[in-house]
C-alpha positions as CSV (number, residue, x, y, z in Angstrom):
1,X,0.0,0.0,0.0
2,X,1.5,3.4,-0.5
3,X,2.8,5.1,2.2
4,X,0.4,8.3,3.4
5,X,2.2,11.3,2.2
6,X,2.0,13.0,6.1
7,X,4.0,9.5,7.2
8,X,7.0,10.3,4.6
9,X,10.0,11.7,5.8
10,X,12.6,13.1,3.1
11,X,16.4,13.1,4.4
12,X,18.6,15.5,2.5
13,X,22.5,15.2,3.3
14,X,25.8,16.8,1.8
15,X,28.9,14.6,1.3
16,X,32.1,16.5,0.8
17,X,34.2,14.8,-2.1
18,X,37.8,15.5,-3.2
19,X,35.6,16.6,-6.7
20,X,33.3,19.0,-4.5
21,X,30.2,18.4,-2.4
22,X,27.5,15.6,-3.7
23,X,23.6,16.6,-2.5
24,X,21.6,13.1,-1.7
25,X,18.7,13.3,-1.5
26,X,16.1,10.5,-0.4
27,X,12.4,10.3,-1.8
28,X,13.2,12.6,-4.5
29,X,10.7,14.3,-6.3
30,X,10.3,13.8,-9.9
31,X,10.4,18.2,-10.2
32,X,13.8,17.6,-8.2
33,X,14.8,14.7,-10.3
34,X,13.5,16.1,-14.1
35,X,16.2,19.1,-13.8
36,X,19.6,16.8,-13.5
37,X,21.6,15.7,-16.5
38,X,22.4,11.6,-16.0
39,X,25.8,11.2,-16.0
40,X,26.9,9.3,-18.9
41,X,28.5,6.5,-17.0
42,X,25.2,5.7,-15.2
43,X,24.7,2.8,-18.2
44,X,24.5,-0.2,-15.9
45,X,21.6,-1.0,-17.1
46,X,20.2,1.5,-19.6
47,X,21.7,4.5,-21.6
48,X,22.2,6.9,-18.8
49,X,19.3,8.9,-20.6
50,X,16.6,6.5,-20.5
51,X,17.9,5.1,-16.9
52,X,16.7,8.8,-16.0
53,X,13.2,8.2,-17.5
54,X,12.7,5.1,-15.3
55,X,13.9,6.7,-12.5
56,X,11.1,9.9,-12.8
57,X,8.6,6.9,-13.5
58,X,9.4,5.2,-10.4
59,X,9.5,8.7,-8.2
60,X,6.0,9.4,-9.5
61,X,4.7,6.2,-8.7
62,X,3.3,6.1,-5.1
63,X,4.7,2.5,-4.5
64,X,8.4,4.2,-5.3
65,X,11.7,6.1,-3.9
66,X,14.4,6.9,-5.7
67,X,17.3,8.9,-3.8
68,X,19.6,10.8,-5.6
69,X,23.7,11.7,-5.6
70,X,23.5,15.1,-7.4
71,X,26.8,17.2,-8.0
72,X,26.9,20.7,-9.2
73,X,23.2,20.0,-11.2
74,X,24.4,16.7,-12.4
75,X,22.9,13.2,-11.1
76,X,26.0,10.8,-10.0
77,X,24.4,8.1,-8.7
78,X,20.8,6.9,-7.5
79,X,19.2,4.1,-5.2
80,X,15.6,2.8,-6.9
81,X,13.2,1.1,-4.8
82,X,9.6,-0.2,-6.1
83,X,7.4,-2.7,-5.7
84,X,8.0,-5.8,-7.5
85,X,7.1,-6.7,-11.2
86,X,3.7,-8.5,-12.1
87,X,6.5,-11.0,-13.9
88,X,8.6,-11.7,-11.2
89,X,8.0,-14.2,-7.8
90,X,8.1,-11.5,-5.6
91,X,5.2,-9.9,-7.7
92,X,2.7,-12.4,-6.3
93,X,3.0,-11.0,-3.0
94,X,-0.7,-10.8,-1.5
95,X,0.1,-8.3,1.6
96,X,1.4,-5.4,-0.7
97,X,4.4,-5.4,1.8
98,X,7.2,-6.1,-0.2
99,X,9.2,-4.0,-1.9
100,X,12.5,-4.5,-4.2
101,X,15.8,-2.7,-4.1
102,X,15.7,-2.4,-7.8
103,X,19.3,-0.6,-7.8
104,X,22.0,1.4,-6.6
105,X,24.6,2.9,-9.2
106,X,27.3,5.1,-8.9
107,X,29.1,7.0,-11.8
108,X,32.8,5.3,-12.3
109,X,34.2,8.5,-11.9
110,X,32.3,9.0,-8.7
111,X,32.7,6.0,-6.6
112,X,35.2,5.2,-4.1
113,X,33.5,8.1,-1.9
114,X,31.3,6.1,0.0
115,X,28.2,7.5,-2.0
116,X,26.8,3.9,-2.4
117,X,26.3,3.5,1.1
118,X,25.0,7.6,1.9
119,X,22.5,6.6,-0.9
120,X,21.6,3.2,1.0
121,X,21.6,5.2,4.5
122,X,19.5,8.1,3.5
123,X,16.8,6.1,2.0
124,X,16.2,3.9,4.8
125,X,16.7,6.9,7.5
126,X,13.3,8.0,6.2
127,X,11.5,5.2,7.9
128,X,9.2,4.4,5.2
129,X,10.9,0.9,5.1
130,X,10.0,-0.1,8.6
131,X,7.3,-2.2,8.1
132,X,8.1,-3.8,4.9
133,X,10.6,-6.5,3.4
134,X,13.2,-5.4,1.0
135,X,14.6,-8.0,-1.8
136,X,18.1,-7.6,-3.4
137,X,18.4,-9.8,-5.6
138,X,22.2,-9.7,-6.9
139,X,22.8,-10.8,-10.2
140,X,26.5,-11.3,-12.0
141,X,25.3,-10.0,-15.4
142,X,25.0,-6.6,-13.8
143,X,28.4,-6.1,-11.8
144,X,30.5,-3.6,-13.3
145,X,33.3,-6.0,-13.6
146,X,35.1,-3.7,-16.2
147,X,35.3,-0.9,-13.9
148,X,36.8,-2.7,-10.7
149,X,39.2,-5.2,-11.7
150,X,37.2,-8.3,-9.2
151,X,36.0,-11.4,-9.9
152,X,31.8,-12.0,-10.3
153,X,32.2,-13.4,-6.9
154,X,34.5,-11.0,-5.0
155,X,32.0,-8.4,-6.8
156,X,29.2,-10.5,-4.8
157,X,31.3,-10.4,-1.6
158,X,31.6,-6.6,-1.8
159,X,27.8,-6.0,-2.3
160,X,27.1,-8.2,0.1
161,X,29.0,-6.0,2.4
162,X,27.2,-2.8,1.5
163,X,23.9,-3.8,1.8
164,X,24.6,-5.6,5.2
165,X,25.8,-2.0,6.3
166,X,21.7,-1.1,6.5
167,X,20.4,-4.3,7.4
168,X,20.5,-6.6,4.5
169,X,21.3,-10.0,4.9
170,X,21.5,-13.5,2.4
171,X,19.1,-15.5,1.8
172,X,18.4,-18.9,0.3
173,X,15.9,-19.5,-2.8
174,X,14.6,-21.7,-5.5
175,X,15.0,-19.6,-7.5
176,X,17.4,-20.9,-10.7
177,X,19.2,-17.9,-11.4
178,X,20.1,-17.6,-7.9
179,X,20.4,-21.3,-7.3
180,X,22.7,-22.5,-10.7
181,X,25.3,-19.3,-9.7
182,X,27.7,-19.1,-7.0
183,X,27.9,-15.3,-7.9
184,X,24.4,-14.6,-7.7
185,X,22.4,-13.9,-4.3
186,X,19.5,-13.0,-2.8
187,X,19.2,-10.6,0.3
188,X,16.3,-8.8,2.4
189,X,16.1,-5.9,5.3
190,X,13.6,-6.9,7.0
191,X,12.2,-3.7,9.1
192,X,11.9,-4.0,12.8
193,X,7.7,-3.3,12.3
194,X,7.0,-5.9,9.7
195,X,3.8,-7.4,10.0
196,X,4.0,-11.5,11.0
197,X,2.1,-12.0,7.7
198,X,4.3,-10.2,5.5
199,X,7.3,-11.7,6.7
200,X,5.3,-15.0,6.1
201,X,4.5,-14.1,2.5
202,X,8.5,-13.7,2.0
203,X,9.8,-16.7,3.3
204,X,7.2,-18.5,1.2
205,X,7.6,-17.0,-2.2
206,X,11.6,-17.4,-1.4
207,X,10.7,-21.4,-1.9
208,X,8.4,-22.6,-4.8
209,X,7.9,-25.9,-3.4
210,X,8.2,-26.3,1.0
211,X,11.2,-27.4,1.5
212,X,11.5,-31.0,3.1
213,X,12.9,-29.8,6.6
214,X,11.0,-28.0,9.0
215,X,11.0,-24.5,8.3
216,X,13.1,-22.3,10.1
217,X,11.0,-18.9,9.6
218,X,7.8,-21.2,11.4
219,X,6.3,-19.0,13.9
220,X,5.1,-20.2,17.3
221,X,1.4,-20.7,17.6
């Protein structure tokens, strides 16, 4: 369910860099976002252009938050949270409290700063991810191996790391693209309010099929 727009909190904080001060902001507006030309190396996943258009999509959409790292006008990096594709498992969530950490991306020029993990900080300091569960799911076909010199896995290791800094932590799945790849992962926050039926819903979409042991997410009755 979206969040009540007198429950939202917006966290603004200013990073000094050896390249100048970087702006992030959390639960950006789309009239804060629409001014700020995408860095060009912001291409993980898009042409930095159009990765802007999904990210004023998903900060008009009540369900979203996207925080921005914004230097001198321009947009360095982002964090993109949302709720989860009709297409994929976590879409068949009943309890509407399960959202995805669709991605965090720095500009090459731009990282080694520690602006992954202000981007990461601010958007949970807002609160709005209390009382829901938050899927990661890390994937090796979109580490920026190029950039960093590490192996799929190391890169795994070292996101693994970053997202644990706010909460995240691994989990295990059925799912095959997770399952067939050492390099692959999935991870969840799962806020301190969660409802008992949301955290339910998780734990049983992480698993097609029960799996044969007792399950270790059973609450007491």
């Amino acid at each position: 369910m979206p969040q009540p727009e007198s429950d939202k909190v917006w966290v603004m904080r200013r990073v000094p860099t050896p390249k100048g001060p970087v702006v992030i902001q959390a639960a950006a507006t789309p009239e804060a976002l629409r001014p700020l030309e995408a860095h060009p190396g912001l291409r993980a996943f898009r042409p930095a252009a159009r990765q802007k258009e999904a990210l004023l999509e998903i900060a008009a959409s009540p369900d979203g938050c996207v925080t921005t790292a914004e230097a001198a006008g321009q947009l360095v990096g982002y964090a993109a949270f949302h709720r989860p594709s009709a297409f994929e498992r976590w879409g068949e969530d009943p309890t509407g409290g399960i959202y995805e950490l669709g991605a965090v991306e720095v500009a090459p020029p731009w990282r080694g700063y520690g602006l992954a993990r202000h981007l990461l900080e601010a958007s949970f300091a807002t609160g709005r991810f209390e009382d829901k569960v938050v899927v990661a799911t890390l994937y090796y076909w979109h580490y920026d191996l190029e950039h960093t010199g590490l192996s799929a896995y190391q890169y795994r290791k070292r996101l693994e790391a970053l997202y644990g800094s706010v909460g995240f932590v691994p989990f295990t799945t059925d799912d095959p693209e997770i399952r067939g790849y050492l390099e692959n992962t999935l991870m969840a926050r799962i806020g301190p309010r969660t409802p008992k039926h949301v955290i339910e819903a998780f734990h049983a979409l992480r698993f097609r099929s029960p799996p044969p042991e007792a399950a270790p997410w059973s609450f007491p009755s």
